[in-house]
N, C-alpha and C positions, 0 to 999 in steps of 0.2 A: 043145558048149555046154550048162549047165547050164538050160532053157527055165523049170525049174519054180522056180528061185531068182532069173531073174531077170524073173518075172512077179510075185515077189510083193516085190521090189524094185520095183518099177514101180505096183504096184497100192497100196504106200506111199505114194508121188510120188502117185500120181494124189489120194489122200486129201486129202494136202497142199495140193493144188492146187485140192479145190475148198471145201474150207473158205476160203482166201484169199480166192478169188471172193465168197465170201458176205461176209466181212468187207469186204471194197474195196465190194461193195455198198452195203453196212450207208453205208460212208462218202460214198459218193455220192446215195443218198438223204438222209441226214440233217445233212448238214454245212450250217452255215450261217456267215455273217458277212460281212466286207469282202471276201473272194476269194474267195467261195462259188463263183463264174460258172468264175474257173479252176480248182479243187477238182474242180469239179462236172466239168468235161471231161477232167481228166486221168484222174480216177478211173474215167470211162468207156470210155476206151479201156483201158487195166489190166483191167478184167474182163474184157471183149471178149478179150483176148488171155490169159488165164486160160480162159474159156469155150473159144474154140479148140485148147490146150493139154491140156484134158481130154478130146478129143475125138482128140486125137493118141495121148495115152498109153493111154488105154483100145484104140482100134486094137492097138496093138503089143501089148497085153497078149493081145489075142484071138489076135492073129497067133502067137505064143508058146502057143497052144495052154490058155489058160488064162482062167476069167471074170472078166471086169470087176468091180469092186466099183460098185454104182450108188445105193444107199440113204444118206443123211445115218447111218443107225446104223453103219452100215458103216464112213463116213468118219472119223468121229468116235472109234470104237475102233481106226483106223490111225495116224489123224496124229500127227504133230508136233507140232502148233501148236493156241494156245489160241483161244477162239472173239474175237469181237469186242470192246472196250470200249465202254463210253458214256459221252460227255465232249463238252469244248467242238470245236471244230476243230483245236488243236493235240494234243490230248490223241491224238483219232483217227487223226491224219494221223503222230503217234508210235509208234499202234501197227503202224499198215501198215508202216512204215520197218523197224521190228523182224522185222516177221514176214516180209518179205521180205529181210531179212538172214541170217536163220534160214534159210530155207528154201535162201537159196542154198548158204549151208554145210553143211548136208545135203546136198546135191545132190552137193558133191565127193565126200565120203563114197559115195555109192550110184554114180560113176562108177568109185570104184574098187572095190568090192565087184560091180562089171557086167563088170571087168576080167579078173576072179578067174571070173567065169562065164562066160567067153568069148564074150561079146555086145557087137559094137561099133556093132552098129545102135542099141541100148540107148544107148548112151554117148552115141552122139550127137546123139540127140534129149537129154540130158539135158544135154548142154555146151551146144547154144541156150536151155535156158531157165534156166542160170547165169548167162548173158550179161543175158535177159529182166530177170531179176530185181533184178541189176544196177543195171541201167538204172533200175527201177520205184524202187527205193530212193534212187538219186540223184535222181532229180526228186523224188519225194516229201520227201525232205531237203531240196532246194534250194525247194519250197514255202514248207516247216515256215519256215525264215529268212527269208524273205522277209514271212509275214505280220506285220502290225502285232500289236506289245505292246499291249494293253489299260492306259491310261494311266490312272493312281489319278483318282478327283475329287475337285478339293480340297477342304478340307471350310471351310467356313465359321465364324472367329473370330467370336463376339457382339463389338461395340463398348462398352464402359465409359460406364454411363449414370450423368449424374449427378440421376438424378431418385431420388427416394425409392425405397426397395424397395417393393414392393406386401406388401400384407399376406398372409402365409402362407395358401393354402383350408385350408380344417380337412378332414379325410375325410368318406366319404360317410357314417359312420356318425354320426359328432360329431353333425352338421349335423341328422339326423333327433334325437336329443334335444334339440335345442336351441328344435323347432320349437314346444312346445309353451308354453317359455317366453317366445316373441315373442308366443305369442298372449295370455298373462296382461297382457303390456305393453301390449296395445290395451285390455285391457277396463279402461276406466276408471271410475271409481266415479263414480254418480249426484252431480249434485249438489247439495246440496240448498237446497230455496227458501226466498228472502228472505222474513221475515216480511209479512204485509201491514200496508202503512202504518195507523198509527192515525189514528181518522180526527180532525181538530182539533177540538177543545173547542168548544162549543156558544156564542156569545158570551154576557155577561149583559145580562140585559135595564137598556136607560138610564130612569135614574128622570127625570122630567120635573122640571123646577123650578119650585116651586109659581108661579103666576102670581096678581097679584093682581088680583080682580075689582075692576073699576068698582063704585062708590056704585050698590045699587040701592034705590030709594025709602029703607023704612028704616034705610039705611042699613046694612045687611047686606052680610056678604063672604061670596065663598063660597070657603070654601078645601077642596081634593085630594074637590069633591063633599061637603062638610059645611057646612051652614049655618051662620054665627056672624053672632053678633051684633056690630053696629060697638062 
């Protein structure tokens, strides 16, 4: 048996395996919406069984006489598979599908390259988590369809008014020249006063009409204060 080829066959898987974990995380934390309740549980048993998974494969790696890879930098220059997306719920619940579709079909591959190494303890830890994965991807597809469409909302026709159009606003800039010419339109010019009446004409004085005096002795009148003679 080949122990050193098919430890590093194994120590791929294991990479594999725990990126997924972090994604299936990813989606269990942050998924929301109308089936967030079941999302939210399936997705939790899926890492669960990821988590235990890489606890298997890394065993068998030590057992084969070789170390474990256990650092995210580690994982990340092994694997397969791309890191998580960020999206609605279907978007996410997409990506999981994929990447456990991938992973299982790799998995055939590294059973038969386990073959060629003459490891069939290998093998057969890696045919239960083809099966695993499987599985994860059918439910997670049978999810995916199940959620509700996000339905358009409809959008609102104005009704045909038969009232006047309103008068266009002018811009904010118009508006500011214009302000100085409403105020000319208030100031209105004094205005100016009526002359003063003139005042009426003074009357003329009434001449008396001479009256005639009574007979005095000599027989004298006296007329407007002048003495005459009768």
């Amino acid at each position: 048996m080949d122990k050193r080829a098919a430890a590093q066959i194994l120590a791929r898987v294991l990479a594999d395996t725990a990126v997924l974990t972090v994604k299936t995380q990813g989606v269990h934390w942050n998924v929301s919406g109308g089936d967030f309740y079941g999302v939210h549980k399936l997705t939790e048993s899926q890492y669960e069984d990821l988590f235990a998974a890489q606890d298997e494969l890394a065993e068998r790696i030590r057992a084969l006489g070789a170390p474990a890879p256990a650092t995210m930098a580690e994982y990340l220059k092994l694997t397969r598979l791309a890191e998580g997306v960020k999206g609605n719920a279907s978007e996410m619940l997409g990506d999981l599908v994929s990447a456990n579709e991938a992973l299982a079909s790799g998995l055939l591959a590294d059973i038969a390259a386990l073959e060629k190494a003459g490891d069939p303890g290998s093998q057969d830890i890696l045919v239960r988590r083809v099966q695993a994965h499987d599985k994860s991807a059918w439910l997670l597809r049978s999810t995916l369809a199940e959620a509700p469409a996000a339905e358009p909302k409809p959008v609102a026709v104005p009704k045909p008014s038969s009232a006047p159009e309103a008068a266009p606003v002018p811009p904010a800039g118009s508006e500011a020249k214009k302000e100085p010419k409403a105020e000319k339109k208030k100031d209105k010019k004094p205005k100016k006063e009526k002359p003063a009446a003139k005042p009426a004409p003074k009357p003329e004085p009434v001449r008396e009409a001479p009256v005639a005096a009574s007979n005095n002795g000599g027989g004298r009148r006296r007329l407007f204060g002048v003495k005459a003679d009768g």
